[in-house]
MARKEZA-622833 format. One record per residue (C-alpha): chain; residue in three letters; residue number from 0; x, y, z. Coordinates in nm, 2 decimals, padded with zeros to 4 digits. Example, Ala and Ser with C-alpha at 12.3 -4.5 7.8 and 13.67 -1.06 7.14 Angstrom:
# MARKEZA-622833
<nukol><cadena>A</cadena><residuo>ala</residuo><num>0</num><u>01.23</u><v>-00.45</v><w>00.78</w></nukol>
<nukol><cadena>A</cadena><residuo>ser</residuo><num>1</num><u>01.37</u><v>-00.11</v><w>00.71</w></nukol>
# end
This chain:
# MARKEZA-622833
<nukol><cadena>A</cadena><residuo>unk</residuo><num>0</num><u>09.31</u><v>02.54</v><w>05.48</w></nukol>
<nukol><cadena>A</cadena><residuo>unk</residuo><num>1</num><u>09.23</u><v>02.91</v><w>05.55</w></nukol>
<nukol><cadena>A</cadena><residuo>unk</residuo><num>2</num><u>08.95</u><v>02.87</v><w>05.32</w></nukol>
<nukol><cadena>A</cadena><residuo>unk</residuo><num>3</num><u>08.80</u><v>02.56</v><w>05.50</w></nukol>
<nukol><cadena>A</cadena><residuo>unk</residuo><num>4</num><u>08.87</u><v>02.74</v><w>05.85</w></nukol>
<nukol><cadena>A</cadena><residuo>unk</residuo><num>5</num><u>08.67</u><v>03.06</v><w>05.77</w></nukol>
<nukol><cadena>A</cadena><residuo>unk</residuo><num>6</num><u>08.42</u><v>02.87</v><w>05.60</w></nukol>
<nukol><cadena>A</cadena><residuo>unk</residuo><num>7</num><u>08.37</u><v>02.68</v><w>05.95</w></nukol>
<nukol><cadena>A</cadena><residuo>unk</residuo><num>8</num><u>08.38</u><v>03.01</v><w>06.18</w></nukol>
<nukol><cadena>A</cadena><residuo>unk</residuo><num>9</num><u>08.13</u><v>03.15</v><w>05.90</w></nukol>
<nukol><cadena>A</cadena><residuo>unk</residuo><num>10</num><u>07.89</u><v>02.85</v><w>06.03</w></nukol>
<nukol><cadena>A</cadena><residuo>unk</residuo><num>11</num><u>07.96</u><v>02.89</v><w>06.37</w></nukol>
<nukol><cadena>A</cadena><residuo>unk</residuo><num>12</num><u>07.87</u><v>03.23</v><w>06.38</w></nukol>
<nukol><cadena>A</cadena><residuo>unk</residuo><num>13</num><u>07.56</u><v>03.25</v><w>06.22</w></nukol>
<nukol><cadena>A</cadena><residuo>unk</residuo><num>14</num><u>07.46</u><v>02.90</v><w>06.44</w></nukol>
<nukol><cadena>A</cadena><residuo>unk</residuo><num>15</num><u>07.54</u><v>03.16</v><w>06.73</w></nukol>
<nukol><cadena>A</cadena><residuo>unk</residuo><num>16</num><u>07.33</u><v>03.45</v><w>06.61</w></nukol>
<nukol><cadena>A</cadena><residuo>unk</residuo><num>17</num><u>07.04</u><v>03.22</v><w>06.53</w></nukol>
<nukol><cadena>A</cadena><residuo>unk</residuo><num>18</num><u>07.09</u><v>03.07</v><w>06.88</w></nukol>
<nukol><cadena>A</cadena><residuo>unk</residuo><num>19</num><u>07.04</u><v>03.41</v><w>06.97</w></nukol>
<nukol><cadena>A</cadena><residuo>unk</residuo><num>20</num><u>06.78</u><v>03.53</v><w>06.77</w></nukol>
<nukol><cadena>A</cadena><residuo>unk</residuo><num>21</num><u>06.55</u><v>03.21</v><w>06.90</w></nukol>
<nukol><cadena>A</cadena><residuo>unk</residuo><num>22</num><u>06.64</u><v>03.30</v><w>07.28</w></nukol>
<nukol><cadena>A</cadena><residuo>unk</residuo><num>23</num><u>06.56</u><v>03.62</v><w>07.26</w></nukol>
<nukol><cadena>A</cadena><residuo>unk</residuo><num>24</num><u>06.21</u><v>03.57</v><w>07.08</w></nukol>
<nukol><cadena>A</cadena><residuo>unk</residuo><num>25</num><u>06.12</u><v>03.28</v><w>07.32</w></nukol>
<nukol><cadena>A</cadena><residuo>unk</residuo><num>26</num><u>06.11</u><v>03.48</v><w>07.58</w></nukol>
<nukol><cadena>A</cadena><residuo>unk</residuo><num>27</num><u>05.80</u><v>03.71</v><w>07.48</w></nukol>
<nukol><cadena>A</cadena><residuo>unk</residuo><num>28</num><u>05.66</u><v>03.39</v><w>07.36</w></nukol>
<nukol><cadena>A</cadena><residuo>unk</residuo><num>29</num><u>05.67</u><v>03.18</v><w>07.66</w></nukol>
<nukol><cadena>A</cadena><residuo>unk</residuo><num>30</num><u>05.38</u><v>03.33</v><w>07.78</w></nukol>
<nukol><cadena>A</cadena><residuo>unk</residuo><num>31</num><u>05.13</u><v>03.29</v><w>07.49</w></nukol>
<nukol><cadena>A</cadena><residuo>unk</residuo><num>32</num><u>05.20</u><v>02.93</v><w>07.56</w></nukol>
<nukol><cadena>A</cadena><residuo>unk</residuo><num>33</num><u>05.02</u><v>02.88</v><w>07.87</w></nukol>
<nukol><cadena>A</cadena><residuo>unk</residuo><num>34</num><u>04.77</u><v>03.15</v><w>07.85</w></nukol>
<nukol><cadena>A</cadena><residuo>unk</residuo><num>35</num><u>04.44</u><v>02.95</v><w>07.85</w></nukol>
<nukol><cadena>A</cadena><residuo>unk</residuo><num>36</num><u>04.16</u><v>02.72</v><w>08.02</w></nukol>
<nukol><cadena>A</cadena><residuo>unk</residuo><num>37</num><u>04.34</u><v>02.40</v><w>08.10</w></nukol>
<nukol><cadena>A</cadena><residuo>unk</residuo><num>38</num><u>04.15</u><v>02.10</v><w>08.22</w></nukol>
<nukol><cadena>A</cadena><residuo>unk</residuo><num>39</num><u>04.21</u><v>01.79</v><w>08.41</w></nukol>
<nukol><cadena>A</cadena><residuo>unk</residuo><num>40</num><u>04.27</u><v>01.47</v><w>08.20</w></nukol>
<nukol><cadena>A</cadena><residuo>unk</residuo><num>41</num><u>04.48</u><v>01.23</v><w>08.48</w></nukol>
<nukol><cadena>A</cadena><residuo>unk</residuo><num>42</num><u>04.57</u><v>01.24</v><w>08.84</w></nukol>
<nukol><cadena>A</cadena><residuo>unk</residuo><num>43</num><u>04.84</u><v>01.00</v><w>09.00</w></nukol>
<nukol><cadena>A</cadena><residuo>unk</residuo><num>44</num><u>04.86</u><v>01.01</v><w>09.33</w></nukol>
<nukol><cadena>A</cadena><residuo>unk</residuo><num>45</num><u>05.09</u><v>00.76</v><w>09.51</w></nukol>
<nukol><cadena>A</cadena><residuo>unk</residuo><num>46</num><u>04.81</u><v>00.63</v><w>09.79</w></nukol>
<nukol><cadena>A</cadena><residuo>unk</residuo><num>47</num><u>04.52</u><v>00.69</v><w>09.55</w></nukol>
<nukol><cadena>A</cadena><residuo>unk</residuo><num>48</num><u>04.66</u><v>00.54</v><w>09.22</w></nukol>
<nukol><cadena>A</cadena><residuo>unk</residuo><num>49</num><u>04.55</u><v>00.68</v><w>08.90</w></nukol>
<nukol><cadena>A</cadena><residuo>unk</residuo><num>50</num><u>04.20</u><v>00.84</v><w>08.83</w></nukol>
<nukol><cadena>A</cadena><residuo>unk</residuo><num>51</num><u>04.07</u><v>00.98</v><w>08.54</w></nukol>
<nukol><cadena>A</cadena><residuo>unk</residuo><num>52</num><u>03.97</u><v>01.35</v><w>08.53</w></nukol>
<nukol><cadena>A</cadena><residuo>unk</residuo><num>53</num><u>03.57</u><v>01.17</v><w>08.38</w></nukol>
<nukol><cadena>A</cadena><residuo>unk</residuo><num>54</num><u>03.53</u><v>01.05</v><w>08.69</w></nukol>
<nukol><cadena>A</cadena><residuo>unk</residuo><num>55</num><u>03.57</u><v>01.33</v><w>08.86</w></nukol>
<nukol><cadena>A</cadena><residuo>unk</residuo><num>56</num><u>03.37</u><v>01.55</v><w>08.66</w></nukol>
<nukol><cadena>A</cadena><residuo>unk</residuo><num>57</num><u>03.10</u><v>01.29</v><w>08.70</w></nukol>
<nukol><cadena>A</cadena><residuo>unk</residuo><num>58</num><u>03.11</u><v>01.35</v><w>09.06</w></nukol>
<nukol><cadena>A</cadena><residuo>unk</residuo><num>59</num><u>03.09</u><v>01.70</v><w>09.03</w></nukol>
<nukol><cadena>A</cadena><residuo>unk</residuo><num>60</num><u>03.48</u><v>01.74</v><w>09.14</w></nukol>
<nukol><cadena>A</cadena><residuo>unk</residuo><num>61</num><u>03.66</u><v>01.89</v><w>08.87</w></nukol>
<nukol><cadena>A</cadena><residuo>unk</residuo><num>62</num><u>04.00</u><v>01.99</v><w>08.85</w></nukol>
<nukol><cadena>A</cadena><residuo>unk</residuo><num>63</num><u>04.08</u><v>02.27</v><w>08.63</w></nukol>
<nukol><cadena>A</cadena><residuo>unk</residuo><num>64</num><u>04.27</u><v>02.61</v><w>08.58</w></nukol>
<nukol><cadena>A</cadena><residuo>unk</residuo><num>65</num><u>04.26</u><v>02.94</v><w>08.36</w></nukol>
<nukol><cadena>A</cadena><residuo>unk</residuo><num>66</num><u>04.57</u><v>03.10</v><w>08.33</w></nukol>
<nukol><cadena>A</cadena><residuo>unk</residuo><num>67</num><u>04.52</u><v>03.49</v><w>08.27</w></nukol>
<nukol><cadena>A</cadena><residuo>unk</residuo><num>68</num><u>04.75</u><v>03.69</v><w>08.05</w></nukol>
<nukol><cadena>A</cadena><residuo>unk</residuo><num>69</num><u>04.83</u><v>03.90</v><w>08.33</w></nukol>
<nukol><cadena>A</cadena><residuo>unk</residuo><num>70</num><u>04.97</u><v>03.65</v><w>08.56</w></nukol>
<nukol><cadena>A</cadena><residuo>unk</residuo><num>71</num><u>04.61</u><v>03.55</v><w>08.75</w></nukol>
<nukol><cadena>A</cadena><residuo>unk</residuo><num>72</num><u>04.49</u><v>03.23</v><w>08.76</w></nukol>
<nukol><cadena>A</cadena><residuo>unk</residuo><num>73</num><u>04.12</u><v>03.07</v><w>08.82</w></nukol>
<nukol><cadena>A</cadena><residuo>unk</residuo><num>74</num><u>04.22</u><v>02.75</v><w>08.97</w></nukol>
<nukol><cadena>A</cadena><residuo>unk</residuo><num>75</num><u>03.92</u><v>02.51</v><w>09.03</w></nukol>
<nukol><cadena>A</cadena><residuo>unk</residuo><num>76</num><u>03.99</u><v>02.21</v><w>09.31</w></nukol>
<nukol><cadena>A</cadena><residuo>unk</residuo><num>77</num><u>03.73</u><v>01.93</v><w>09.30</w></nukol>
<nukol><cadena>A</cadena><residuo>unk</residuo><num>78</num><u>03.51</u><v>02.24</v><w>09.25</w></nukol>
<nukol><cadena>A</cadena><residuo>unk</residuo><num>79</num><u>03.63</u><v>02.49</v><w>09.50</w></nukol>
<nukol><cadena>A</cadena><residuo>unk</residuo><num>80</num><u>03.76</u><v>02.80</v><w>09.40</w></nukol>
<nukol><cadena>A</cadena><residuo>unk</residuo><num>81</num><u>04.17</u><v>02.87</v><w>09.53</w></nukol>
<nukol><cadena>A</cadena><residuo>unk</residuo><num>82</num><u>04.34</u><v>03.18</v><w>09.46</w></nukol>
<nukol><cadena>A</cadena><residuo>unk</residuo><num>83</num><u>04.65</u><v>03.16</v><w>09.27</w></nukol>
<nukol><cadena>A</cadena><residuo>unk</residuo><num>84</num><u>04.89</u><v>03.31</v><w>09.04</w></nukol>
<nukol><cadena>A</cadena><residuo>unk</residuo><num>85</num><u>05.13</u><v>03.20</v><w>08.79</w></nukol>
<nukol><cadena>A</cadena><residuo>unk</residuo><num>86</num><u>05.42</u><v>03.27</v><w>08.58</w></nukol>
<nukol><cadena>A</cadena><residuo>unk</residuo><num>87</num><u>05.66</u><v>03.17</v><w>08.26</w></nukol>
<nukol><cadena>A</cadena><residuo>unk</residuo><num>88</num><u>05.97</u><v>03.05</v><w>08.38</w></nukol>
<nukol><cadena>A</cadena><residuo>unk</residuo><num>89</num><u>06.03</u><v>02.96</v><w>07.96</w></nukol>
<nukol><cadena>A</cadena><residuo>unk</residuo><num>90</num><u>05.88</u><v>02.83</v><w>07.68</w></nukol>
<nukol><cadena>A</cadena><residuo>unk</residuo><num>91</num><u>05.80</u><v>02.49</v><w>07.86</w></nukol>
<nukol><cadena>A</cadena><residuo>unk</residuo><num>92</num><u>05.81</u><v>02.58</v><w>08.23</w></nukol>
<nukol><cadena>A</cadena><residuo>unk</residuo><num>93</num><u>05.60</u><v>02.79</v><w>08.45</w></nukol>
<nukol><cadena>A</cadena><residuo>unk</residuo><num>94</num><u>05.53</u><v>02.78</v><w>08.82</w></nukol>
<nukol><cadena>A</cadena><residuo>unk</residuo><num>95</num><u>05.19</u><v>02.81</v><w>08.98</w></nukol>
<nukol><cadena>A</cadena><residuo>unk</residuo><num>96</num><u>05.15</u><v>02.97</v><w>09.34</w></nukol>
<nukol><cadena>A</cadena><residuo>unk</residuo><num>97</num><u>04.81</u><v>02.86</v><w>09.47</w></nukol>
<nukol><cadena>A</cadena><residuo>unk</residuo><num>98</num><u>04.72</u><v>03.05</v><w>09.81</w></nukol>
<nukol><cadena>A</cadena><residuo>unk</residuo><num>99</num><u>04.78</u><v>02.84</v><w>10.11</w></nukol>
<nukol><cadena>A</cadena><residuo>unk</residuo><num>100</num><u>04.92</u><v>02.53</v><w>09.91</w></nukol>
<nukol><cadena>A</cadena><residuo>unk</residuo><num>101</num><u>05.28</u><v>02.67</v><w>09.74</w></nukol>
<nukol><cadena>A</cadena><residuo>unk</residuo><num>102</num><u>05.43</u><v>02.64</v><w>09.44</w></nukol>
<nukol><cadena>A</cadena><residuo>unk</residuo><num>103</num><u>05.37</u><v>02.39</v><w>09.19</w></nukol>
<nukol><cadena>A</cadena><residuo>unk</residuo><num>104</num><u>05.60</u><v>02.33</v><w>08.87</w></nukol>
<nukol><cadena>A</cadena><residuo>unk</residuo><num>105</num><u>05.46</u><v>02.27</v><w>08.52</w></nukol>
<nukol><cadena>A</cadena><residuo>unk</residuo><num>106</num><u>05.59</u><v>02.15</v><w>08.25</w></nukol>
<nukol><cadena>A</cadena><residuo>unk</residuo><num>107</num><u>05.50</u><v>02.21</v><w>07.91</w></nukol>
<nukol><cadena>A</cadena><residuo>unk</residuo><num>108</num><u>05.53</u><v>01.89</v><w>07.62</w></nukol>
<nukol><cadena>A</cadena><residuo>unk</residuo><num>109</num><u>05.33</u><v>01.77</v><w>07.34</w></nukol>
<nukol><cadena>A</cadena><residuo>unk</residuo><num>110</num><u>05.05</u><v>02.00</v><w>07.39</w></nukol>
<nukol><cadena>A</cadena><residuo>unk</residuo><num>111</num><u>05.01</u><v>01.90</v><w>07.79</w></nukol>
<nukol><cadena>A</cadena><residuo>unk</residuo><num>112</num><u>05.09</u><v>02.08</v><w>08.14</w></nukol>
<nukol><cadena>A</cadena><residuo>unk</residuo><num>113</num><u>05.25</u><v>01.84</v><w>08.36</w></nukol>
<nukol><cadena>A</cadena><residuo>unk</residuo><num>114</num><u>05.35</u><v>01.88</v><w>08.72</w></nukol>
<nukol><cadena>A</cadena><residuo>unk</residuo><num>115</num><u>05.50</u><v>01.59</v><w>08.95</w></nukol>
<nukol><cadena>A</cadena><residuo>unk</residuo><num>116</num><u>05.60</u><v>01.68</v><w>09.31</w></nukol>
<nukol><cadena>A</cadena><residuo>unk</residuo><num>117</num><u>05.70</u><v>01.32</v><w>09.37</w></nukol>
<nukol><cadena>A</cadena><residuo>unk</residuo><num>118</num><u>05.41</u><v>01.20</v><w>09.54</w></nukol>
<nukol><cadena>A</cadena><residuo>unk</residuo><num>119</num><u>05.14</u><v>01.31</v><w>09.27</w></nukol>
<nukol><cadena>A</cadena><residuo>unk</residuo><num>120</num><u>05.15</u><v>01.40</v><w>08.90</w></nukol>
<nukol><cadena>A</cadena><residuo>unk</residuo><num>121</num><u>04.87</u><v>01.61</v><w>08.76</w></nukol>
<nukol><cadena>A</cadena><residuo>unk</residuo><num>122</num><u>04.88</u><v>01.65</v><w>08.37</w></nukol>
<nukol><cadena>A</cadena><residuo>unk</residuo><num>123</num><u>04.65</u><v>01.91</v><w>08.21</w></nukol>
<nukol><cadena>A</cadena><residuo>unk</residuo><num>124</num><u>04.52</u><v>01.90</v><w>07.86</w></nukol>
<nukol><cadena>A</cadena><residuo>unk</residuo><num>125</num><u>04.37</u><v>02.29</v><w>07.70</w></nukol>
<nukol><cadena>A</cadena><residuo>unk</residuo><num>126</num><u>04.00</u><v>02.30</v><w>07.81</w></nukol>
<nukol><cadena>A</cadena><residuo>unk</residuo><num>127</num><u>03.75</u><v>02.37</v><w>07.57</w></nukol>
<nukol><cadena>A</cadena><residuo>unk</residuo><num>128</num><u>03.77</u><v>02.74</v><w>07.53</w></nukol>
<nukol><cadena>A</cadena><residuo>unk</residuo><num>129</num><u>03.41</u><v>02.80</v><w>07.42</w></nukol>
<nukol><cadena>A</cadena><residuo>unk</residuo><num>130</num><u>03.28</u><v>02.67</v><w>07.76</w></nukol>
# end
């Protein structure tokens, strides 16, 4: 029995100190994941339905963002220029301040940027860095 019992708080432990380990590298990391030109692929907006981000390129009216290391961001709003800012809240979070406008909350899964304020979602895809 003291065998199976030390064998168990043996796991335990080193489940704990790789919990650790992973927090505490996640947190330089969360960064690195947003970093980037992000573009546009949907818009739903509850009066407007959905529209796809083609459209509104076609109409000269795109929607898209850069997100600077150092906590800038280039946001582009059916073409017009707003300041803005940004930050890692973790690995799959981050807020964006635009100027004017507020916060908006981002979420980060399966390679897209997410945010939903209840009355619109906007999910972002990585832009085409070469552009």
């Amino acid at each position: 029995m003291a065998k199976k019992l030390v064998a168990v708080f043996m796991t335990l432990a080193c489940a704990c100190t790789l919990c650790l380990a992973l927090v505490g590298c996640g947190g330089g990391d969360s960064k690195a994941n947003f970093v980037g030109a992000w573009e546009l692929e949907t818009i739903e907006d509850a009066d407007l339905g959905t529209v796809d981000a083609t459209i509104l390129k076609q109409m000269n009216m795109p929607i898209n963002m850069t997100l600077n290391e150092d906590g800038s961001a280039d946001f582009i709003m059916f073409g017009q220029s707003i300041d803005a800012t940004w930050k890692a809240d973790s690995a799959t979070q981050m807020t964006l301040t635009l100027a004017g406008e507020g916060d908006a909350i981002f979420t980060l899964a399966e390679g897209k940027l997410t945010s939903d304020d209840g009355e619109t979602t906007m999910i972002f895809t990585r832009g085409d860095q070469a552009s």
